[in-house]
C-alpha positions in Angstrom: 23.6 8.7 -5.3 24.4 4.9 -5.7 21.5 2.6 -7.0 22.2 1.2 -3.5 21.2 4.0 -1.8 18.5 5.1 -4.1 16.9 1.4 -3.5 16.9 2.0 0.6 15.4 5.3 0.2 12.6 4.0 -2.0 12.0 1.5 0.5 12.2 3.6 3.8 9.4 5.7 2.1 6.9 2.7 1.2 7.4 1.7 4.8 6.7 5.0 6.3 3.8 5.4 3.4 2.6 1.9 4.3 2.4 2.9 8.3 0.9 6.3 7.7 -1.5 4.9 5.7 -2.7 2.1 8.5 -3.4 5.5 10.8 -4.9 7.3 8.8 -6.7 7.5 5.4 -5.0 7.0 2.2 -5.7 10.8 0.9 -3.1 11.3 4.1 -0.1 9.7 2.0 -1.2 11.1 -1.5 -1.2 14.3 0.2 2.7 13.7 0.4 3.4 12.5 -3.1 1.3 15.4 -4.8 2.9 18.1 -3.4 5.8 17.0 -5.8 3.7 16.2 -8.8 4.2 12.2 -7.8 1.7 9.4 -6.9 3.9 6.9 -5.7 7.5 6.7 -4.7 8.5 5.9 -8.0 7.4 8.9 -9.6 9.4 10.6 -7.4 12.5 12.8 -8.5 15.5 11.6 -6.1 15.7 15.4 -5.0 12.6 14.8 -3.2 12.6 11.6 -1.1 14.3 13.5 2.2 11.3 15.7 2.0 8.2 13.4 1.2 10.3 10.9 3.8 10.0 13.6 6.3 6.3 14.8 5.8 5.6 11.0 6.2 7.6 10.6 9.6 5.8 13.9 10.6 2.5 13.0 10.3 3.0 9.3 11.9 4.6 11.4 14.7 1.4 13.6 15.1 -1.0 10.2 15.2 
């Protein structure tokens, strides 16, 4: 993966973080990092960003 890409996918996740976390409370969106042993996007291992980017967009979708 391209630091290009790797920068956009960090991103798209703090967005989706940042509007889960104006619905609901902010366990919601830590609930999401700590299933992979991470507390922010950064901590992240690149394997991981489809599926914590997915839980994210699936919760916002359930609001």
């Amino acid at each position: 993966m391209t630091n290009k890409a790797w920068r956009v996918t960090i991103e798209d996740i703090e967005y989706m973080a940042n509007a889960v976390c104006e619905i609901f409370d902010e366990s919601v969106v830590e609930s999401s990092f700590l299933m992979y042993d991470a507390t922010c996007p950064d901590d992240l291992c690149p394997s991981h960003y489809e599926a914590v980017y997915s839980d994210l967009l699936l919760k916002y979708s359930d609001r």
